[in-house]
FIMAR-225781 format. One record per residue (C-alpha): residue number from 1; z, x, y; residue in three letters. Coordinates in steps of 0.05 Angstrom, whole numbers, plus 5000, padded with zeros to 4 digits. Layout:
(NUM (Z X Y) "ALA")
...
REM end
This chain:
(1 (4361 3834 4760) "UNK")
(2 (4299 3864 4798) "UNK")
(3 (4302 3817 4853) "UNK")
(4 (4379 3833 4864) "UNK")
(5 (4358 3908 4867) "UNK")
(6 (4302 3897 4903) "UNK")
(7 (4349 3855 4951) "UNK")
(8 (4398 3904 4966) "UNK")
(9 (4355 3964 4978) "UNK")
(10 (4316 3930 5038) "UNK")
(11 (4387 3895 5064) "UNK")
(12 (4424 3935 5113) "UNK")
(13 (4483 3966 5096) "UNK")
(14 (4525 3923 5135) "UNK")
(15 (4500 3867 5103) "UNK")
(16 (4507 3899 5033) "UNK")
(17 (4582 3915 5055) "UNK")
(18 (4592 3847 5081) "UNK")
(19 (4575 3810 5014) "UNK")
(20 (4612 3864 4966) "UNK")
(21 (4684 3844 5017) "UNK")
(22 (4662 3773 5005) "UNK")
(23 (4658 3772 4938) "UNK")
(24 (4716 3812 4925) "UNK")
(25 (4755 3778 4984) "UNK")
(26 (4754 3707 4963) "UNK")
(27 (4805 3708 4906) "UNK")
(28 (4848 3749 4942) "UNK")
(29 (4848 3692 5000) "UNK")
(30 (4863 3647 4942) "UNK")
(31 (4920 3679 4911) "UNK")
(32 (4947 3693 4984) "UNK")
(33 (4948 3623 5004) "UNK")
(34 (4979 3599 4936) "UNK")
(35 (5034 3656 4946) "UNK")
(36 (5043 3637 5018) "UNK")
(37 (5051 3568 5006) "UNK")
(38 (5101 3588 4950) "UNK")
(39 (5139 3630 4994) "UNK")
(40 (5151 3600 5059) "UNK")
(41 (5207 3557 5051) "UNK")
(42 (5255 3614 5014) "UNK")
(43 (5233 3670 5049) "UNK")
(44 (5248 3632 5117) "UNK")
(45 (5312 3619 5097) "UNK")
(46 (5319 3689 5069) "UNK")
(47 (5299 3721 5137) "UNK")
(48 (5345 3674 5171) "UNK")
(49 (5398 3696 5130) "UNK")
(50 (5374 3775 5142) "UNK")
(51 (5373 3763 5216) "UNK")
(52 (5446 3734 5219) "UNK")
(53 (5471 3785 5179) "UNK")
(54 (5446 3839 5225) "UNK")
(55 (5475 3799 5292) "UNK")
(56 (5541 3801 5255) "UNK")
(57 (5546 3870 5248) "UNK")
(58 (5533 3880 5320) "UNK")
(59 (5597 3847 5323) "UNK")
(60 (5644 3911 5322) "UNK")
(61 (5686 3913 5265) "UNK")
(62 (5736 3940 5324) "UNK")
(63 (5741 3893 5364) "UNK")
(64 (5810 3870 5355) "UNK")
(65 (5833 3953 5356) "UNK")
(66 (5791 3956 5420) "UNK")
(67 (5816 3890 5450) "UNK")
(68 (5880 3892 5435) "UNK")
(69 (5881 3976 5459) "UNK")
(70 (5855 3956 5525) "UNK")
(71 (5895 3897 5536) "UNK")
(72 (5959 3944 5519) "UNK")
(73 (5940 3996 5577) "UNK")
(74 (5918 3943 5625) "UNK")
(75 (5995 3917 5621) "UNK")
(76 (6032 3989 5618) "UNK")
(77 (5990 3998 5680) "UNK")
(78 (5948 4056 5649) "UNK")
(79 (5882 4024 5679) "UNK")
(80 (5868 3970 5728) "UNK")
(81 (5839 3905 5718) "UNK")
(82 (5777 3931 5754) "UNK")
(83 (5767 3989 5696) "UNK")
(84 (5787 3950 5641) "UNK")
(85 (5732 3937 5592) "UNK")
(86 (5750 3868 5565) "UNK")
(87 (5717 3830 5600) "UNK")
(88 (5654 3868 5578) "UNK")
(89 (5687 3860 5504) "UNK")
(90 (5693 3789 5513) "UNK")
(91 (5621 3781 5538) "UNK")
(92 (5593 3829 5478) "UNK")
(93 (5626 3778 5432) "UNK")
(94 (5605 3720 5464) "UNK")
(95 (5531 3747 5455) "UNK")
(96 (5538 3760 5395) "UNK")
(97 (5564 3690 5365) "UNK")
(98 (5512 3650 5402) "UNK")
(99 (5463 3691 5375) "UNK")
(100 (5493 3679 5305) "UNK")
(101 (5505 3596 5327) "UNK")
(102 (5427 3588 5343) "UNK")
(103 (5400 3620 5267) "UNK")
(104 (5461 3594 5220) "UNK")
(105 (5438 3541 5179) "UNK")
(106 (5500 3526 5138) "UNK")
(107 (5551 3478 5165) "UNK")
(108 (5618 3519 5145) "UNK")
(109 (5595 3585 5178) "UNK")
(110 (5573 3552 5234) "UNK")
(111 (5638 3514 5241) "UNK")
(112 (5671 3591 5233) "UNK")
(113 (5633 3609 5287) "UNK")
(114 (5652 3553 5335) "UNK")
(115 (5718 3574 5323) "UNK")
(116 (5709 3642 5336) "UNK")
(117 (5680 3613 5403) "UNK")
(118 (5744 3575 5421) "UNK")
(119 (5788 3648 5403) "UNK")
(120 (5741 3676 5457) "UNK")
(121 (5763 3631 5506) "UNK")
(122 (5833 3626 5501) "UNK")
(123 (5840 3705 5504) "UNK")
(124 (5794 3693 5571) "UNK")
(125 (5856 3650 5587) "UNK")
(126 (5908 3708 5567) "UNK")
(127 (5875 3754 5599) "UNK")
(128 (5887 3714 5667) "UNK")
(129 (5946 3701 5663) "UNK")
(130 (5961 3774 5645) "UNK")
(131 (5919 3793 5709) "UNK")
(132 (5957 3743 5751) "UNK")
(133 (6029 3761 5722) "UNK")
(134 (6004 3829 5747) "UNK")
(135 (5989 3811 5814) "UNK")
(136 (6051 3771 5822) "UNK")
(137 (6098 3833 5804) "UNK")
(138 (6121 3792 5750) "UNK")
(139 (6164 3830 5691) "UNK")
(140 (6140 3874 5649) "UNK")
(141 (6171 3834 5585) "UNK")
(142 (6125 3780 5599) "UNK")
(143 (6057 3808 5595) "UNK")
(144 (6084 3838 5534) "UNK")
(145 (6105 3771 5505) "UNK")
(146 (6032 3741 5517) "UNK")
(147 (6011 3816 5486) "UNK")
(148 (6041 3810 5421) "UNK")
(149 (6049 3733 5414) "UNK")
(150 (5980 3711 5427) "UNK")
(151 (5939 3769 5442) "UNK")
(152 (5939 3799 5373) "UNK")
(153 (5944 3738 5331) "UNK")
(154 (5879 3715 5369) "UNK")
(155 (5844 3778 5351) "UNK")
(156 (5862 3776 5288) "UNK")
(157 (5838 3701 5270) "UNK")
(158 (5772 3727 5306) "UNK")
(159 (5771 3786 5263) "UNK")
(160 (5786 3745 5197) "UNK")
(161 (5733 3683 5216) "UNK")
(162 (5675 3737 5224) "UNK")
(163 (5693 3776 5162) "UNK")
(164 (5689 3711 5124) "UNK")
(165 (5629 3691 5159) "UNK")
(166 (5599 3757 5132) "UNK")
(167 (5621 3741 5065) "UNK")
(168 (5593 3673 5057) "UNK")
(169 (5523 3698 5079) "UNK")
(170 (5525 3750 5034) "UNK")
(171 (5528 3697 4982) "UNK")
(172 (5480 3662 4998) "UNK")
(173 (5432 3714 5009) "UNK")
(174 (5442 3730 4937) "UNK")
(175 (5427 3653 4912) "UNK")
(176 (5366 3662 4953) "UNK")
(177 (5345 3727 4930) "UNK")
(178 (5354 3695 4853) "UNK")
(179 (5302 3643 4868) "UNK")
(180 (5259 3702 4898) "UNK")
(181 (5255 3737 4845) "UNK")
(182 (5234 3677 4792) "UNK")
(183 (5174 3667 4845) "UNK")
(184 (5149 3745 4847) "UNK")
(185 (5149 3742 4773) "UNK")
(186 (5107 3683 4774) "UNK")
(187 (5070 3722 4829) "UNK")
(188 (5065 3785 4790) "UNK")
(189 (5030 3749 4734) "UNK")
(190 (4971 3713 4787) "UNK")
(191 (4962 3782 4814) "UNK")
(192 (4951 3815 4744) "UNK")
(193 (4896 3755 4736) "UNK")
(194 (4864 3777 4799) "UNK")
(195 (4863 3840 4785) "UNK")
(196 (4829 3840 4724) "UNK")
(197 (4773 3799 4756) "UNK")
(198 (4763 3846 4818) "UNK")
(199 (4758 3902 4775) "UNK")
(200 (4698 3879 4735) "UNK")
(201 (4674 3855 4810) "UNK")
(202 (4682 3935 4823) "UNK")
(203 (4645 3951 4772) "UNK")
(204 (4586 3907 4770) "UNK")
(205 (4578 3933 4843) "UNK")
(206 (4585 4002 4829) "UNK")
(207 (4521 3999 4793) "UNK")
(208 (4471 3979 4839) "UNK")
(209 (4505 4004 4919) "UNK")
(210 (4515 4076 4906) "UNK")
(211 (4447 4093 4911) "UNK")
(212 (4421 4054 4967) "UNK")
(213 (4491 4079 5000) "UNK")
(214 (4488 4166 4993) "UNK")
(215 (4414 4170 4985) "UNK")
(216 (4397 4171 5060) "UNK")
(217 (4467 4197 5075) "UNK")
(218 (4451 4263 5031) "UNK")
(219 (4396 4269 5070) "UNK")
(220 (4431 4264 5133) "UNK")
(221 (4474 4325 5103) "UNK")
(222 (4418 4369 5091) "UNK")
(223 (4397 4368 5161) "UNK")
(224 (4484 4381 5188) "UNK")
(225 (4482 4431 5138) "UNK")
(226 (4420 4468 5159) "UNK")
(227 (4447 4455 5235) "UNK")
(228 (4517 4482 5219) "UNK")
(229 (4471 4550 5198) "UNK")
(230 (4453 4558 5265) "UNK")
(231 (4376 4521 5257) "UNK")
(232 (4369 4472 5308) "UNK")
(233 (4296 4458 5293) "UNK")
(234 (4317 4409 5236) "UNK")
(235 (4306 4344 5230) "UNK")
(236 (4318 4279 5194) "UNK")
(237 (4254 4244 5157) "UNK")
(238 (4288 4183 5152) "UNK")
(239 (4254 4122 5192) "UNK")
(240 (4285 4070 5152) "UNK")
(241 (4306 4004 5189) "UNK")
(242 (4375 4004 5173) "UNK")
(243 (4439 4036 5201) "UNK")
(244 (4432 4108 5176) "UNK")
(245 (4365 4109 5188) "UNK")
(246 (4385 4092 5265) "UNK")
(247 (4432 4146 5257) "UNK")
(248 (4376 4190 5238) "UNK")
(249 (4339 4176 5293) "UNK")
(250 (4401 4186 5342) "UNK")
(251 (4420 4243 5299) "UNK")
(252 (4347 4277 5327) "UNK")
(253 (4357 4264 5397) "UNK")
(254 (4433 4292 5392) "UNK")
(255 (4396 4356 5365) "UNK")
(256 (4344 4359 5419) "UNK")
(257 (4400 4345 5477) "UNK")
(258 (4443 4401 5442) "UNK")
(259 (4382 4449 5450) "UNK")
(260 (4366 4419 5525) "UNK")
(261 (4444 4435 5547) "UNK")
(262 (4447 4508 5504) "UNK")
(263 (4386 4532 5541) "UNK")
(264 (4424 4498 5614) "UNK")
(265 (4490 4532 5593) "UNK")
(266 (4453 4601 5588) "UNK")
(267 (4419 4597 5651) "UNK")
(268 (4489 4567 5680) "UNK")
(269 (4520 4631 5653) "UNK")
(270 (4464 4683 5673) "UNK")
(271 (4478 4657 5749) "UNK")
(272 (4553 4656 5748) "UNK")
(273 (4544 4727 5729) "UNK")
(274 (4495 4751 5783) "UNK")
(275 (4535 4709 5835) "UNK")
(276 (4596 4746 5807) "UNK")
(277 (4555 4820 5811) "UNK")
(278 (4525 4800 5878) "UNK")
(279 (4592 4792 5907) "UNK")
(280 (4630 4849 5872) "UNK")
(281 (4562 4884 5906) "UNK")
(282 (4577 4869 5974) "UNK")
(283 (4654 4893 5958) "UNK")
(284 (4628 4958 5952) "UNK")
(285 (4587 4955 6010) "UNK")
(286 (4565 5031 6027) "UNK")
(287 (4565 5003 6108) "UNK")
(288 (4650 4989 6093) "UNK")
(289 (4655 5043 6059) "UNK")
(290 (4624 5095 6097) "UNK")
(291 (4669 5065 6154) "UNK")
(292 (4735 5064 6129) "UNK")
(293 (4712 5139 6105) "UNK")
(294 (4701 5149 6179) "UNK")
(295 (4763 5133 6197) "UNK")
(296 (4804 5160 6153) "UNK")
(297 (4768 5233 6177) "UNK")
(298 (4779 5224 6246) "UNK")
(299 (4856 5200 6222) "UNK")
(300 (4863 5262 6191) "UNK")
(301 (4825 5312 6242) "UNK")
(302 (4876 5280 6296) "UNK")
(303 (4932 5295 6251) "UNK")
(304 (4968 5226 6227) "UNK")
(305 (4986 5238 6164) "UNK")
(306 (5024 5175 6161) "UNK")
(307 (4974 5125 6177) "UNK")
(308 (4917 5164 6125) "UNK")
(309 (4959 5159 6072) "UNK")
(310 (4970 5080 6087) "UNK")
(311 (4892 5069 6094) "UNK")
(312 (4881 5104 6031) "UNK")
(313 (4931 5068 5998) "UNK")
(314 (4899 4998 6024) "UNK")
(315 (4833 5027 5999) "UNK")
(316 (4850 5042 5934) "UNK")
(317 (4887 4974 5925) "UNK")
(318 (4825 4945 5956) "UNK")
(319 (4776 4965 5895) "UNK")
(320 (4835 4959 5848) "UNK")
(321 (4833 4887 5861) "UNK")
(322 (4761 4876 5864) "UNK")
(323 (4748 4909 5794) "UNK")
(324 (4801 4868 5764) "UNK")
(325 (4793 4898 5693) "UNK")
(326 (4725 4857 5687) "UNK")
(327 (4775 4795 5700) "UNK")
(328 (4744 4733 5735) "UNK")
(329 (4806 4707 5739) "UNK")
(330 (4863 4730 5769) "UNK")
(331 (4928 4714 5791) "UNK")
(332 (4935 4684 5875) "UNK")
(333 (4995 4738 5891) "UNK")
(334 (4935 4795 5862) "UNK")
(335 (4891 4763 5897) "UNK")
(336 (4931 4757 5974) "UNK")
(337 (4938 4837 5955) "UNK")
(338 (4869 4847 5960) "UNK")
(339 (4865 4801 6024) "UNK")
(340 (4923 4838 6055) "UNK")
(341 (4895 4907 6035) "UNK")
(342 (4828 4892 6065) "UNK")
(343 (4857 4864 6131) "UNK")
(344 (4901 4927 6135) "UNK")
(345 (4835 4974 6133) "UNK")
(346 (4788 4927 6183) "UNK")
(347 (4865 4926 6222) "UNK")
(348 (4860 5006 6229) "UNK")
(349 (4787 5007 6246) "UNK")
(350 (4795 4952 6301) "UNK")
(351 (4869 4954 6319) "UNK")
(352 (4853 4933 6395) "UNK")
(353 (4823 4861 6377) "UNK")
(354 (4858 4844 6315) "UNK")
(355 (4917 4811 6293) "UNK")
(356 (4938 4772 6229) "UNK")
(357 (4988 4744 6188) "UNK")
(358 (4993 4722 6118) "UNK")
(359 (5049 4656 6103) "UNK")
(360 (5036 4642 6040) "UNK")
(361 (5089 4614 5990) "UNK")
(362 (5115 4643 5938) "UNK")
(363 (5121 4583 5892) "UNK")
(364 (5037 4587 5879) "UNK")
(365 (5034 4674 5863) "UNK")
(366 (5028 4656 5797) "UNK")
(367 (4973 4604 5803) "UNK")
(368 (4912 4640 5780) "UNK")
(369 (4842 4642 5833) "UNK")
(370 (4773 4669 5817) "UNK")
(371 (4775 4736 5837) "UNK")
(372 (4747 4755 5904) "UNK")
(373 (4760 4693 5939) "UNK")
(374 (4791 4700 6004) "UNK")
(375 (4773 4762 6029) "UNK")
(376 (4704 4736 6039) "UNK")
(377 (4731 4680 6081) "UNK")
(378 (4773 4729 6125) "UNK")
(379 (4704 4775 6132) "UNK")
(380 (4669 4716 6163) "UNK")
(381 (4730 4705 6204) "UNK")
(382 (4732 4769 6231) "UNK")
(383 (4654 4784 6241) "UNK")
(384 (4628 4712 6264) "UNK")
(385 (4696 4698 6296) "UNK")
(386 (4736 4747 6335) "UNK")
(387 (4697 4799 6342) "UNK")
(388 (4648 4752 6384) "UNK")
(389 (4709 4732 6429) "UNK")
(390 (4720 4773 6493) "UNK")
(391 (4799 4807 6484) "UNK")
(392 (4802 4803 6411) "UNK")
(393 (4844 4750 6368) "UNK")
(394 (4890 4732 6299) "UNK")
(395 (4874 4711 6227) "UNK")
(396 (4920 4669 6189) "UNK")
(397 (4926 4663 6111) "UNK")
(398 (4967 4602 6098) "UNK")
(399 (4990 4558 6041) "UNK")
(400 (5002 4481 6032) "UNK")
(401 (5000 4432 5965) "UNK")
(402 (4971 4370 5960) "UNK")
(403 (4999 4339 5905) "UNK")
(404 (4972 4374 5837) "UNK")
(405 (4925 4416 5878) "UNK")
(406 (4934 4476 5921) "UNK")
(407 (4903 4487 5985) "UNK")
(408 (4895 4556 6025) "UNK")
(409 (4875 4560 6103) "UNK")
(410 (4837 4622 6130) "UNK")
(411 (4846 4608 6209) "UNK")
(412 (4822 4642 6265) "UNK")
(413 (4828 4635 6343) "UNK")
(414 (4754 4657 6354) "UNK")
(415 (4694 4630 6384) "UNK")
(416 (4690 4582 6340) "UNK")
(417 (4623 4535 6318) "UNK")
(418 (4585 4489 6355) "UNK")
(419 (4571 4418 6321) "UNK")
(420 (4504 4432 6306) "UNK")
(421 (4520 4505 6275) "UNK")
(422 (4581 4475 6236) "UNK")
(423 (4531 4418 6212) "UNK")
(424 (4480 4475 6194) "UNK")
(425 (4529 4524 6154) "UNK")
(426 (4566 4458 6121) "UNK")
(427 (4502 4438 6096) "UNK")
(428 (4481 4509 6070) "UNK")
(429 (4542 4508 6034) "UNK")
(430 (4521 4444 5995) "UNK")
(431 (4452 4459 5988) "UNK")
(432 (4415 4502 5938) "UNK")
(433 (4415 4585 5965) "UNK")
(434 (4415 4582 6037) "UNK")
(435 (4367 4635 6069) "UNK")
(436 (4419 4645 6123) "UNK")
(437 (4448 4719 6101) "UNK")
(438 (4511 4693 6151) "UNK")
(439 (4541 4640 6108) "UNK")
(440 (4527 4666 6042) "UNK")
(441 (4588 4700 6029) "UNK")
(442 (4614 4621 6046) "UNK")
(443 (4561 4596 6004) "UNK")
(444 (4578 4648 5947) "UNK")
(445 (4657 4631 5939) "UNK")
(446 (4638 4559 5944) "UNK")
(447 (4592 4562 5889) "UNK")
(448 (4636 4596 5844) "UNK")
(449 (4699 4545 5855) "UNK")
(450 (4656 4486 5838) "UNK")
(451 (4629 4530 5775) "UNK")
(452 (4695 4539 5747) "UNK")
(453 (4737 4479 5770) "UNK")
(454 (4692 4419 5783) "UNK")
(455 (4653 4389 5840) "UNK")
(456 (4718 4365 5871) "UNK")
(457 (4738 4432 5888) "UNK")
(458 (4715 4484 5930) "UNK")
(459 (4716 4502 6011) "UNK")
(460 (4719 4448 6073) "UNK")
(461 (4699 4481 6143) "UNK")
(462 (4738 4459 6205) "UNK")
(463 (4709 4492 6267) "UNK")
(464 (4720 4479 6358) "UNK")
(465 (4673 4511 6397) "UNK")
(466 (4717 4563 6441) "UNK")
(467 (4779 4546 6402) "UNK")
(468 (4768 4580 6342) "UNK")
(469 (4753 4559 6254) "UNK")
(470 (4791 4534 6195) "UNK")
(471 (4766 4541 6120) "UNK")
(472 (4813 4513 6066) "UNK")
(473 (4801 4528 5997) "UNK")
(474 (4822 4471 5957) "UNK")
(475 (4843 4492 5885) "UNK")
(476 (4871 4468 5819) "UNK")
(477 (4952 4488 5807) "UNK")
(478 (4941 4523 5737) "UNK")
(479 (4964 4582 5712) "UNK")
REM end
């Protein structure tokens, strides 16, 4: 008895498993292979019975109503041979008894069934001579003569040799469920035998694999319990060889990965906020402010009322927008508000070189887009773009899908980028925080689309020297 315990507390637990199933498997092989063996002949025969049975009753019970129905409106001319259904009837049937032919074992039904086969064909042959009677103009007295003379009593043989077919299989399912039932009382009385023997099985082996089975596994819910408290300094002491002390040991590293990613999820959260202040920062630029200030005074010193009122308003919806309600989400039609409202201030201020237009569909307003995303875009536009282009130019906000995602073009007719400074600002887009104060509004929206979407997502430069830039933002459609 020692050397048995001492066995299974140094034998894995897959190995301890494995030899309680054997033991307890073995007689229930045997008894399955003495119950097989017992059963295979009747329950094939049973099954074929079952399965015969079930074809049968796809056989509609209607089919003489429905054949004889459609044959009567084919003749009064109600429908035409091309939307009569019986030839479809006469196919379903078919189906249907050589499905029955190929799992009938007993020699009468499948002699029914043959017959059945030949009442198929000859109303095949009516309904010819019906069509051809038709074709020929022939009298209507005829086609009803073929109706009512062969017609119906064909159905109705068909009808009767099924319904007896039915019958007879019936029967003999019952016969055969008779002889079932002597074997599952003979069956009932091996499994009884069984059982009694796997039960004391159970509980010899009750006594000695508990123990070597919860011990380590308790202690493996100490340490989830004191990590479910919030202590992730825990640990497992377990350095056993088997499975749960592998577990342990995985269990560990888990713990010290969950620790490494909480303290990368923090800093990961610490910099989405400061890129989120720095860029609700330069919103509120004092330089933009002051400006748009300026101009509204010298609006209202030269008297337009009209156009104050319409810069204020395009203020105010300006910071509207960019405060958000704390949001960092919002929704793509807020969002081409604050776009529009900003290019309707800088529009004011430099109304000789400045044009734009926004075509943006309606079907993505209700898309949602991290707040302040465009209007840097159409900054950089205007300042690096037409501002340095003699006689001034337009800015276009434009929409486009690609299948699940969204895309949306800023495009301007500027100066455009060399190669080598649309190689240099691509590059400082992908690279940690470029020193190049030009691009890091760029640099800034790209950074927080790959944050909160995935790396797949973010901004794509497209840029001719002398021609002018394009900068899609490629998004996720989600609301």
């Amino acid at each position: 008895m020692s050397r048995i315990r001492s066995y299974f507390r140094n034998t894995s637990l897959a190995t301890k498993i494995r030899i309680s199933y054997l033991v307890l498997v073995i007689p229930l092989v045997f008894l399955v292979i003495v119950c097989f063996y017992m059963m295979s002949n009747s329950s094939q025969k049973y099954s074929d019975m079952i399965r015969s049975a079930v074809l049968a009753g796809d056989f509609s019970l209607d089919f003489k109503k429905d054949y004889d129905y459609e044959t009567y409106l084919l003749i009064v001319g109600n429908k035409t041979v091309e939307d009569s259904g019986l030839y479809d009837l006469l196919d379903d049937a078919n189906r249907v008894v050589d499905g029955l032919i190929d799992i009938t074992p007993s020699g009468e039904n499948l002699a029914r069934l043959r017959s059945v086969k030949k009442y198929l064909a000859n109303l095949e042959k009516y309904e010819k001579r019906i069509e051809k009677n038709l074709n020929a103009n022939v009298e209507y007295d005829e086609n009803m003569e073929i109706w009512e003379n062969d017609v119906q009593i064909v159905t109705a043989l068909i009808k009767e040799e099924i319904f007896q077919y039915v019958f007879y299989e019936i029967r003999d399912m019952q016969a055969e469920k008779a002889e079932m039932d002597g074997f599952y009382k003979r069956a009932m009385t091996g499994s009884f035998i069984t059982f009694v023997f796997l039960t004391l099985m159970v509980i010899f082996f009750s006594v000695y694999l508990p123990g070597s089975f919860t011990k380590p596994i308790k202690d493996l819910v100490d340490v989830t319990d004191q990590i479910s408290k919030g202590d992730l300094m825990a640990r497992s002491s377990n350095d056993s060889g088997d499975e749960v002390g592998t577990l342990a040991k995985s269990m560990n590293q888990m713990i010290s990965k969950i620790n490494e990613l909480l303290s990368q999820i923090t800093k990961e959260q610490i910099r989405i906020k400061e890129t989120e202040l720095e860029l609700l920062q330069s919103q509120i630029n004092p330089h933009f402010l002051y400006n748009t200030l300026d101009t509204i005074i010298w609006l209202a010193e030269g008297g337009d009322e009209k156009r104050v009122v319409d810069m204020v308003k395009s203020l105010s919806a300006f910071f509207r927008t960019s405060l958000s309600r704390g949001r960092d989400m919002i929704t793509i039609r807020e969002e081409m508000v604050h776009a529009r409202s900003y290019l309707e201030i800088q529009q004011f201020r430099y109304q000789d070189i400045l044009e734009y237009e926004i075509d943006v569909s309606s079907d993505i307003f209700e898309y949602t887009i991290p707040k302040i995303t465009i209007q840097p875009l159409i900054e950089n536009a205007l300042y690096h773009g037409i501002k340095n282009k003699r006689g001034g130019g337009k800015i276009t906000v434009s929409s486009d899908r690609d299948g699940e995602d969204i895309i949306i073009s800023v495009t301007d007719n500027g100066i455009g980028m060399t190669p080598e400074r649309l190689e240099e600002v691509t590059s400082g887009l992908e690279g940690e925080r470029p020193a190049d104060s030009a691009i890091y509004g760029l640099y800034n929206v790209n950074e927080r689309i790959k944050l909160k979407f995935g790396e797949k997502y973010g901004i794509t430069l497209h840029s001719v020297y002398g021609q002018g830039s394009t900068c899609n933002i490629l998004l996720p459609a989600q609301g």
